[in-house]
Structures are given as structure tokens and as C-alpha cells.
N, C-alpha and C positions, 0 to 999 in steps of 0.2 A: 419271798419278796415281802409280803406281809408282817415276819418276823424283824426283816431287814428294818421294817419302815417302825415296830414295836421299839426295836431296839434305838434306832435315831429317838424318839419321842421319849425314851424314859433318859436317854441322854441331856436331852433339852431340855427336860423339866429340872433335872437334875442343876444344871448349869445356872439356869434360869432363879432355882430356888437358893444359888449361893448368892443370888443378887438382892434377892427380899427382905434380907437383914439391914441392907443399906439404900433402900428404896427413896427416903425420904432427906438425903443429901444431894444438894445441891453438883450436876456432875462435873465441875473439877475438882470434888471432892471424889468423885468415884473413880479407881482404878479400870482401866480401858475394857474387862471382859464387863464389868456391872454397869458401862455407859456403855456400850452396844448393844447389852441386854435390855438394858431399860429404853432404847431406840425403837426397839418390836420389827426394825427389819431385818436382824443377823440373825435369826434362829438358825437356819442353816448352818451358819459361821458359827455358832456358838456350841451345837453339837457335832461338829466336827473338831472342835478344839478338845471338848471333852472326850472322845473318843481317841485323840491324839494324844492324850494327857497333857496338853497346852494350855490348861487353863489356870492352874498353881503360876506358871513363869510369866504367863501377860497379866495377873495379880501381883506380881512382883515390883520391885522396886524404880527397876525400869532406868531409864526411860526408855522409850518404843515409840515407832511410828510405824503405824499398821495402815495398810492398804485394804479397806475392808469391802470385802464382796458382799451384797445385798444377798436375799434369798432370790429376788431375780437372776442374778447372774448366776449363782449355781443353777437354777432351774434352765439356763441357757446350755450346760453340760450334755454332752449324750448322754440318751437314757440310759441305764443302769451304771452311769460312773460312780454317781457318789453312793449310789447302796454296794459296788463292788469296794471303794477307799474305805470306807468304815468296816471293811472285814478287818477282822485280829491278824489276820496272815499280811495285809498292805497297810499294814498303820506305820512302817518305816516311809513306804510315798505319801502318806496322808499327811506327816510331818513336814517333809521335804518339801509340799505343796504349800502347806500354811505358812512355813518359814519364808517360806519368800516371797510371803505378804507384808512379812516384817524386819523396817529396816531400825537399825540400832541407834537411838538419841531422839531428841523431840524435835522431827522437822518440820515449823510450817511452811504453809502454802508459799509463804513469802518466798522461802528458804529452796523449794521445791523445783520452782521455776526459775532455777538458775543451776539446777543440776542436769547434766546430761544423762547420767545413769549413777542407778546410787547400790551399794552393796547390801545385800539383804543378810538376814540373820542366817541364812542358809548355807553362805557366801559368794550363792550367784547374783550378777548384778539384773537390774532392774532397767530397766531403758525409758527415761523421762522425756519427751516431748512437749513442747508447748507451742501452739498455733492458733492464731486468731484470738487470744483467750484460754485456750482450752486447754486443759494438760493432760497427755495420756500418760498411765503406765503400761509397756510393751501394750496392748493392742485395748490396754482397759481403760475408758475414758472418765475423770473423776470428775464425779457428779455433786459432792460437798466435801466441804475443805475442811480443817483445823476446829472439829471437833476434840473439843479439849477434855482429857483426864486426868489424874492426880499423877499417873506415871505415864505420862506422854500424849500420842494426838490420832487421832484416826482421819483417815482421808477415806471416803467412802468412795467404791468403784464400782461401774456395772458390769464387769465384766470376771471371770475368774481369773487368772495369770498363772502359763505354769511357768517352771522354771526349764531349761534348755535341755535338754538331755545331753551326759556326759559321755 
């Protein structure tokens, strides 16, 4: 366990330290993993990316609109899920999990609340709701909107989402 928790932490610093070079840009100049990092509430998110090798493609060109889980809402997971995802043996679900945080092109909030379910990069779909206000994704309710980066937008969510089982 201890190793487990060694290995997340030299992941996140890792991540964390590709963002330090561009610390001092304005963030719709940052690509979406260096404005979640510089946010301080995705560490979670951001060492699971890296453990995923997902953090080269959501630095990429993009665009993207990420559904992003707080370290709350991981820490809402059963206990040992996320030290069992980040083994080298389940990094094909740890993928499959992230991906379908991320849906493809720059949706905002505007945009959002008029979808009913939208396809994620994984290519299961996402289930959009909006009431009273509010808009969930499947059971994850979004707590800030259109945070904007240089390749695309994050919606930040409290909750994790998995995708259906096939």
C-alpha cells in the first residue's frame, strides 16, 4: 500500500513538474493538463493521467472537453480502487475510465445543456442532464463550467463516471 501511495506521488510530481515551465501563462494559454494542474484540485486526475500515459494527448493539439474529477470525487471511490487502477496489469481500465471523462471538440456549458448524451473519446456515450439549473454527467453533478484552455475546456465534476460495462 505504501508503495502504491510512493508510486501515485512520484507520478504527480512528475506531472505536476511538466506544468512549471509554463506556470506564469495566463490559462487559456495553458493546455488543459497544465490548467488542472495549476487548479491544485486534480492531483488525483493528473496522476492517473500519467500513470495512463494520457498526459502527452490531453497536451496535444485537441480540442477536448474533459469532465474533470476533483480529488474529492476520487477519494469518494471504494477504498483500494484507485491504488488497484494504477497497477501496470489494469492500466488498459484505467484508460477506458479516463477516456470517458473526455469528450472530443470544445464544448461549452452553453453547448452542454442542450445535449442529451454526448460521445466520449472512448466511444461510450455520456448521459447529460440538466434540472433546475443543474447539469449532471451520468450520476456526476458539475460543479464549474468552461474552464477554458489553449486546447479545449474542462467541466469540473464531483463525482467519478464510469463508463457501462460491455
Amino acid at each position: 500500500m505504501k508503495l502504491e501511495i510512493a508510486k501515485l506521488a512520484a507520478v504527480a510530481a512528475a506531472v505536476i513538474g511538466i506544468a512549471v515551465g509554463s506556470s506564469n501563462l495566463h490559462a487559456a494559454e495553458k493546455d488543459i493538463v497544465d490548467t488542472a494542474v495549476a487548479a491544485g484540485q486534480f492531483k488525483t486526475l493528473a496522476a492517473a493521467l500519467g500513470a495512463a500515459g494520457l498526459v502527452d494527448t490531453l497536451k496535444g493539439p485537441g480540442p477536448f472537453t474533459v469532465f474533470a474529477p476533483t480529488d474529492d470525487a476520487f477519494a469518494k471511490l471504494p477504498a483500494g480502487t484507485l491504488t488497484n487502477l494504477l497497477k501496470p496489469e489494469n492500466k488498459d481500465q484505467l484508460i477506458a475510465i479516463l477516456t470517458y471523462h473526455v469528450v472530443p471538440g470544445k464544448v461549452m456549458a452553453a453547448d452542454v445543456v442542450k445535449l442529451k448524451e454526448a460521445k466520449t473519446v472512448n466511444g461510450k456515450m455520456l448521459k447529460v442532464t440538466v434540472m433546475d439549473g443543474a447539469v449532471t454527467i451520468n450520476d456526476a453533478k458539475v460543479t464549474s463550467a468552461d474552464i477554458v484552455a489553449s486546447n479545449g475546456v474542462i467541466h469540473v465534476i464531483d463525482t467519478v463516471v464510469l463508463p457501462p460495462a460491455t
